[in-house]
C-alpha atoms as a printed R data frame, in Angstrom:
    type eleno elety resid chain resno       x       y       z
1   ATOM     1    CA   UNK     A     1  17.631 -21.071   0.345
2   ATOM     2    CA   UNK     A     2  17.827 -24.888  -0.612
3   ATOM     3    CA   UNK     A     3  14.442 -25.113  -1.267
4   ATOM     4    CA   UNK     A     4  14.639 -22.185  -3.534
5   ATOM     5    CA   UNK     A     5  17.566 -24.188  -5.905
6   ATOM     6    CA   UNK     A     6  14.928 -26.910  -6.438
7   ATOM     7    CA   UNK     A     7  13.034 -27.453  -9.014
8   ATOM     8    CA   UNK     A     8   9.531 -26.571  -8.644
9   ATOM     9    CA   UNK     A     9   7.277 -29.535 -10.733
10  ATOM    10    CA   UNK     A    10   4.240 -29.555  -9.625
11  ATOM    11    CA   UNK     A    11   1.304 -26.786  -9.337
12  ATOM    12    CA   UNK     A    12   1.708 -26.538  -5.211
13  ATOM    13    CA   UNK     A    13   5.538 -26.580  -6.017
14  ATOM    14    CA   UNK     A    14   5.570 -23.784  -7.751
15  ATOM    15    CA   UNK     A    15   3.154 -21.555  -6.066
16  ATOM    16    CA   UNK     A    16   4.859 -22.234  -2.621
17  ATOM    17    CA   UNK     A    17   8.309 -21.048  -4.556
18  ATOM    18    CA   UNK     A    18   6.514 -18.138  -5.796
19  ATOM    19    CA   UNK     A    19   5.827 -17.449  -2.015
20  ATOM    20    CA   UNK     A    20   9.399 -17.691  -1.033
21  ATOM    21    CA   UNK     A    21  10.484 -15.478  -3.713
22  ATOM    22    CA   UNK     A    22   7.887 -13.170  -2.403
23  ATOM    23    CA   UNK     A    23   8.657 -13.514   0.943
24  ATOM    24    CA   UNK     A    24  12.389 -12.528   0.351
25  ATOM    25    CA   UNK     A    25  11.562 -10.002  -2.262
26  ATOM    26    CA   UNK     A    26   9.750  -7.907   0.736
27  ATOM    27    CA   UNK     A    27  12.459  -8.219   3.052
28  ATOM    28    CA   UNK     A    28  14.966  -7.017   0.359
29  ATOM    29    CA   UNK     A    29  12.193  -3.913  -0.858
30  ATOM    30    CA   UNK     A    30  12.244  -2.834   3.010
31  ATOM    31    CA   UNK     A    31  15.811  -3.024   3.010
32  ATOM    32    CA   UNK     A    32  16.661  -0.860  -0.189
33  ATOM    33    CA   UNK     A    33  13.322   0.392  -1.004
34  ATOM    34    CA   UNK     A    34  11.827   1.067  -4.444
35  ATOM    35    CA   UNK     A    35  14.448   2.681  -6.375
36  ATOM    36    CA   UNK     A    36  17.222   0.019  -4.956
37  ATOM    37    CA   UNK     A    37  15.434  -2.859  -5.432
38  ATOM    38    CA   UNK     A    38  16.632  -4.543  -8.721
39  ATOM    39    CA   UNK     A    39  15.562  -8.055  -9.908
40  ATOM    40    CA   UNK     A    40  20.007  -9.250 -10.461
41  ATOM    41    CA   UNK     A    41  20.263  -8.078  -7.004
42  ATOM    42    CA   UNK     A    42  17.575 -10.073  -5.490
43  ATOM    43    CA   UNK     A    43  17.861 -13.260  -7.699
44  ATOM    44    CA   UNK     A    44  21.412 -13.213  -5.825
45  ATOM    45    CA   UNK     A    45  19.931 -12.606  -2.261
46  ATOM    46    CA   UNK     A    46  17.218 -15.693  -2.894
47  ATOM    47    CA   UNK     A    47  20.052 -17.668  -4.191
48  ATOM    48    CA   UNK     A    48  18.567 -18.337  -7.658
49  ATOM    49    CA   UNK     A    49  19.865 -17.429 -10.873
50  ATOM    50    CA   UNK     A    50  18.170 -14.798 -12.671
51  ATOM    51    CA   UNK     A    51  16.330 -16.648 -15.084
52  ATOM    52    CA   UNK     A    52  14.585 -18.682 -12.671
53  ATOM    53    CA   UNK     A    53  13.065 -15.691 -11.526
54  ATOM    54    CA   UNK     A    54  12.024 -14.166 -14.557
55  ATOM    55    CA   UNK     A    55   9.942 -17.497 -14.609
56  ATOM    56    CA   UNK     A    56   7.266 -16.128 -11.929
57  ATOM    57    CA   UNK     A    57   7.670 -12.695 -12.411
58  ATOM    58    CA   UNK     A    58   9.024 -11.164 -15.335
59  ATOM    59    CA   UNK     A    59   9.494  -7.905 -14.508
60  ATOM    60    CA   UNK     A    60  10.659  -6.108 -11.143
61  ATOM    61    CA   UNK     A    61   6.897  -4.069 -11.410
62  ATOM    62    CA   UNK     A    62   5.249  -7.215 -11.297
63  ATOM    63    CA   UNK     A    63   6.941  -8.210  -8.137
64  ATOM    64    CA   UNK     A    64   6.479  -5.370  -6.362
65  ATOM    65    CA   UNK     A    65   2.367  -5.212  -7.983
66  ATOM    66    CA   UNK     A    66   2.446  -8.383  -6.089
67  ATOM    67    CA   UNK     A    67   3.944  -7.397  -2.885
68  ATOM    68    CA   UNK     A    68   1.605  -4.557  -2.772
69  ATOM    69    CA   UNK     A    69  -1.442  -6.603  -3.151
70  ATOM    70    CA   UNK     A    70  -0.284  -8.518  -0.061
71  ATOM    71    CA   UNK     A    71  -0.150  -5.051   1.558
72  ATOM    72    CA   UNK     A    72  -3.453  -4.053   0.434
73  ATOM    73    CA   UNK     A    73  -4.701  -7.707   1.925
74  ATOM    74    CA   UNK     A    74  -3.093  -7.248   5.231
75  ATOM    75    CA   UNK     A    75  -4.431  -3.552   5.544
76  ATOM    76    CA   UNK     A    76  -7.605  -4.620   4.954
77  ATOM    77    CA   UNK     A    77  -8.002  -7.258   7.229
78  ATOM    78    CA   UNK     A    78  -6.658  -4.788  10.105
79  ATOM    79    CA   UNK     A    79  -9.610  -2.084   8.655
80  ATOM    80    CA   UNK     A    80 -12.328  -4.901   8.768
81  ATOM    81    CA   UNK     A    81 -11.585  -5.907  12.503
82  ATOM    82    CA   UNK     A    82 -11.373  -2.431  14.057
83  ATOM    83    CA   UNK     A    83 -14.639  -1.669  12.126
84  ATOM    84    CA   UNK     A    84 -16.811  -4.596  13.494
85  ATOM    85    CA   UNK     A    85 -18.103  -2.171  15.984
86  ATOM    86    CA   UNK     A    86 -19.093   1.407  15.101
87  ATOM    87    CA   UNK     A    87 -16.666   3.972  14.986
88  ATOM    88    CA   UNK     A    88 -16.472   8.216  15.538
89  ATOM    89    CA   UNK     A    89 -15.146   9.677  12.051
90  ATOM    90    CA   UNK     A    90 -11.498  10.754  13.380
91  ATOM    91    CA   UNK     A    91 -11.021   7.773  14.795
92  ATOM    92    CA   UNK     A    92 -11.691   5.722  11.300
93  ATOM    93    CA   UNK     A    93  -9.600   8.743   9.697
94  ATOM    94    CA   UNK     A    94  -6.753   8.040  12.581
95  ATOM    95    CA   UNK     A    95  -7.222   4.747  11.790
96  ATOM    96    CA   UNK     A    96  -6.822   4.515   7.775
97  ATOM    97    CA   UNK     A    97  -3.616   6.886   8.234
98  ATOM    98    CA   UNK     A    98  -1.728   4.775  10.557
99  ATOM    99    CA   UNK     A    99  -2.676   1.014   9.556
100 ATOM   100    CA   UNK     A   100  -1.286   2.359   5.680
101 ATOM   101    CA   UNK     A   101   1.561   3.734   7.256
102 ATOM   102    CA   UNK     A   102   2.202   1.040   9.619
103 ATOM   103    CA   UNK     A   103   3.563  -0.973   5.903
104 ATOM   104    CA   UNK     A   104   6.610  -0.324   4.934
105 ATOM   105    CA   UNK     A   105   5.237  -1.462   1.527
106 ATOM   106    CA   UNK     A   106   1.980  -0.157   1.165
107 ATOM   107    CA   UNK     A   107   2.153   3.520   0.728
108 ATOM   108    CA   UNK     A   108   5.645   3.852  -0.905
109 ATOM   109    CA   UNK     A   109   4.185   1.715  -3.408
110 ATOM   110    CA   UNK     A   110   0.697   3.544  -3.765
111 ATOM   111    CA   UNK     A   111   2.439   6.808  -4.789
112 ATOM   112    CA   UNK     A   112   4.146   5.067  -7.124
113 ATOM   113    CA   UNK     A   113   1.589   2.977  -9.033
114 ATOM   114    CA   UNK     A   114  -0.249   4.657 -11.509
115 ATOM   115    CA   UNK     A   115   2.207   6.349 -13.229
116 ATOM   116    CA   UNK     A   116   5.340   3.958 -12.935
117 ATOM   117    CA   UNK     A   117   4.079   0.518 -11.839
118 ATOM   118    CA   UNK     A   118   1.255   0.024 -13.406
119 ATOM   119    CA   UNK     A   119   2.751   0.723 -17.006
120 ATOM   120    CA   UNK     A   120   5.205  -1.475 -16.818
121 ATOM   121    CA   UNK     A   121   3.257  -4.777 -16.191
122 ATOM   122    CA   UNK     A   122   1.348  -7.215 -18.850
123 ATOM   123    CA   UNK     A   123  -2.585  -5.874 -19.332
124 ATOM   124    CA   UNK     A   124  -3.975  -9.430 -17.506
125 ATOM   125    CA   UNK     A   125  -1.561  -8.491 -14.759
126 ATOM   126    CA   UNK     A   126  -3.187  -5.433 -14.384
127 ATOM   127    CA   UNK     A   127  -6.785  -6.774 -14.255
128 ATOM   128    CA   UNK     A   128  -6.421  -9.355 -12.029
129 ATOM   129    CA   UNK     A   129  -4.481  -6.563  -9.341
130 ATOM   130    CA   UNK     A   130  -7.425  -4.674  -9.999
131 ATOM   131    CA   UNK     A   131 -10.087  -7.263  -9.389
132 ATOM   132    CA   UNK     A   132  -7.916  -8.297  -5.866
133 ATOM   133    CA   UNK     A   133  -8.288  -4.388  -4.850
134 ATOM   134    CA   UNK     A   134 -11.803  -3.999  -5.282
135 ATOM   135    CA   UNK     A   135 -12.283  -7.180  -3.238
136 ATOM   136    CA   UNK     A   136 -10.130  -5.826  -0.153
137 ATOM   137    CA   UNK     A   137 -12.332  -2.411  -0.747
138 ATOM   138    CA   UNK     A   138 -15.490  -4.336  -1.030
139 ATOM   139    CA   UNK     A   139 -14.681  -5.698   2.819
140 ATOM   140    CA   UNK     A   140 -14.018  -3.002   3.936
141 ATOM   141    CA   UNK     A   141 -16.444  -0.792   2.569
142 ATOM   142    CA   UNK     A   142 -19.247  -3.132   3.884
143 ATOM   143    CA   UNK     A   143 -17.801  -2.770   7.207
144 ATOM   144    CA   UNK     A   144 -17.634   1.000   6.751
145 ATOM   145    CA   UNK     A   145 -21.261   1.228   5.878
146 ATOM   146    CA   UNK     A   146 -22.366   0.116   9.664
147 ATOM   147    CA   UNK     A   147 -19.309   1.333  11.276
148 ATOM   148    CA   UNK     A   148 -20.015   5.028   9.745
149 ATOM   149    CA   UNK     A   149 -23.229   5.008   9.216
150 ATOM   150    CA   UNK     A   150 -22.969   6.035   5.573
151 ATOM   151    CA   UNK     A   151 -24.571   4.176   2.278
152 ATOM   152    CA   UNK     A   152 -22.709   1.736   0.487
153 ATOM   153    CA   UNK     A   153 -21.903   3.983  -2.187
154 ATOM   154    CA   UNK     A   154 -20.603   6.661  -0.826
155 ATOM   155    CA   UNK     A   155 -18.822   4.430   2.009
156 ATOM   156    CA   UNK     A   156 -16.880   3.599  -0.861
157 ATOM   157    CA   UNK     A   157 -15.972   7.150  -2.210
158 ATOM   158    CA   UNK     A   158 -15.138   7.733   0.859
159 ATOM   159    CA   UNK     A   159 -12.558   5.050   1.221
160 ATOM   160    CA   UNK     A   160 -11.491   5.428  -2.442
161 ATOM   161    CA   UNK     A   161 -11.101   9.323  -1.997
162 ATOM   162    CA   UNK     A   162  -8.929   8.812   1.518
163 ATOM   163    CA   UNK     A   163  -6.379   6.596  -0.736
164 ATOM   164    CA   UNK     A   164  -5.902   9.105  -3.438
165 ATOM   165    CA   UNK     A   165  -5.540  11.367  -0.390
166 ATOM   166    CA   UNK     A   166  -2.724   9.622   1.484
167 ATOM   167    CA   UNK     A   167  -0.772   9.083  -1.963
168 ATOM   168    CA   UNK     A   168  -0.791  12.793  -2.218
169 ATOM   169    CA   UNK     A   169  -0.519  13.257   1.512
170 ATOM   170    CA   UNK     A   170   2.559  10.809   1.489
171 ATOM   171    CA   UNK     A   171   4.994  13.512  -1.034
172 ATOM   172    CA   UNK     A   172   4.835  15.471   1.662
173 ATOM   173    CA   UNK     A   173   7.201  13.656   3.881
174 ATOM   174    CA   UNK     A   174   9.856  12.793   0.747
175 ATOM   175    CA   UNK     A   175  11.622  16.503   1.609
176 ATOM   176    CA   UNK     A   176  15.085  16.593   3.300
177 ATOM   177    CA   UNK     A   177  15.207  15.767   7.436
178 ATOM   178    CA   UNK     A   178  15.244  19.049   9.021
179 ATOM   179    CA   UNK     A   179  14.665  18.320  12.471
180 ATOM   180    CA   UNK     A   180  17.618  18.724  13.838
181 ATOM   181    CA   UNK     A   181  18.509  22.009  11.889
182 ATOM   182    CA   UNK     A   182  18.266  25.280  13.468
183 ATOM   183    CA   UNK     A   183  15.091  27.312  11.521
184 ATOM   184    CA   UNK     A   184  13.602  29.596  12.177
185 ATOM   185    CA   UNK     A   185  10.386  29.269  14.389
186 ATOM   186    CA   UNK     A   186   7.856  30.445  11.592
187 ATOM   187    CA   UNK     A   187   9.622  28.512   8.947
188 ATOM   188    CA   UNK     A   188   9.837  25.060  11.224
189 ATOM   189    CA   UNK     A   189   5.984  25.881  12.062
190 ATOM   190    CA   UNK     A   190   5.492  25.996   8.670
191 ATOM   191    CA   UNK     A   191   6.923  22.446   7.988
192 ATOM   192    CA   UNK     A   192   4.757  21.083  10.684
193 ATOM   193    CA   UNK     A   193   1.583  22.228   8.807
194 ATOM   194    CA   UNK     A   194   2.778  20.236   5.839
195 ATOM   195    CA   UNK     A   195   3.167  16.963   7.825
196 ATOM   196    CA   UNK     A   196   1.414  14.050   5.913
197 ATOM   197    CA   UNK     A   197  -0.874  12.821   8.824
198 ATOM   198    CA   UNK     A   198  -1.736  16.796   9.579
199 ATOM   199    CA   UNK     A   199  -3.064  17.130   5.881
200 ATOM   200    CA   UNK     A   200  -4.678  14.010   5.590
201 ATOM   201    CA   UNK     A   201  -6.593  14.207   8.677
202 ATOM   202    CA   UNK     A   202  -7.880  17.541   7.829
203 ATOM   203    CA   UNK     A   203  -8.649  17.131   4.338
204 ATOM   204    CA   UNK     A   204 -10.400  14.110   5.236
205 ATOM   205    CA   UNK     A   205 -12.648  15.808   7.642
206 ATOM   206    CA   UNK     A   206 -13.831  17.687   5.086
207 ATOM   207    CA   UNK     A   207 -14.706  15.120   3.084
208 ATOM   208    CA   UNK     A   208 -16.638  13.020   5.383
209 ATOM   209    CA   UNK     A   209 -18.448  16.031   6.641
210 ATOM   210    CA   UNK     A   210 -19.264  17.176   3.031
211 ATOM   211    CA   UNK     A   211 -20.521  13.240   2.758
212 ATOM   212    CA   UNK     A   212 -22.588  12.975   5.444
213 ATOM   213    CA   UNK     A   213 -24.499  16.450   4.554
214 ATOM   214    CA   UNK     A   214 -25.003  14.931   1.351
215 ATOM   215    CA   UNK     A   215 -26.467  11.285   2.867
């Protein structure tokens, strides 16, 4: 924390501090999560006053924007080993699921992003998340291509279609803990079918089979 009180002069100065403050702004968001997470709160954690970190990030979207672009980074670079050899179509399905979920940033973030995050940062902000996130895809997507056996293009739509898939997916595990309650066996049967890796893996069977029909 004393190298947070510093001043940061120079250009490597201050993107290492913006590091640190990202660094213990991901600890803190695994710790409280989205809605606890508040910039007063963390400023206090890092051991900074407030102000100093309105200087790299000036609001508490634009912190967590970046925190999920280091997600999206990390996720990818998991995607692109596992794909360097080919791969049966559960398995990559198995293995999209899982690496997202394996984050504690990543998804609860995604279901969050259009329509709360993403309004609430500076347009330039926006772009340049954008432009990181279709580099990540592009890597993987050109792994997916050989991996899958698909075309570029619809390697991609794939890909694209599986994240708009797990961000719906996801809402299905925000419900109330039930597993210890005692329900009944069609109702508790029922619950299982609404699981988040149950419906993404099936929905996304259908949509690489409807793919590869198409290819």
């Amino acid at each position: 924390m004393a190298e947070l009180k510093r001043r940061a002069v120079t250009d490597a100065q201050k993107q290492f501090r913006r590091q640190e403050i990202l660094d213990g702004a991901r600890t803190y968001f695994e710790d409280v999560g989205y809605e606890g997470f508040a910039m007063t709160r963390l400023a206090s954690r890092l051991g900074i006053v407030k102000g100093t970190l309105y200087l790299y990030f000036p609001t508490k979207e634009a912190i967590i924007l970046a925190l999920y672009g280091r997600a999206v980074e990390q996720w990818s670079e998991v995607m692109k080993a596992r794909l360097a050899t080919p791969i049966a179509g559960d398995d990559f399905i198995t293995l999209f699921y899982r690496s997202a979920l394996a984050d504690p940033i990543l998804v609860p973030v995604l279901t969050r992003l259009e329509h709360v995050i993403e309004h609430n940062v500076a347009v330039d902000l926006l772009v340049e998340s954008k432009r990181h996130f279709m580099a990540c895809l592009a890597g993987v997507t050109h792994r997916a291509v050989s991996a899958l056996g698909l075309p570029p293009a619809q390697a991609e739509e794939f890909i694209l279609s599986l994240g708009v898939l797990l961000s719906g997916a996801a809402q299905a595990d925000q419900g109330p803990s039930l597993a210890n309650e005692a329900l009944p066996d069609d109702v508790r049967a029922f619950f299982a079918r609404l699981s988040s890796e149950q419906m993404f893996v099936k929905n996304a069977r259908h949509i690489l089979a409807g793919m590869r029909r198409e290819a």
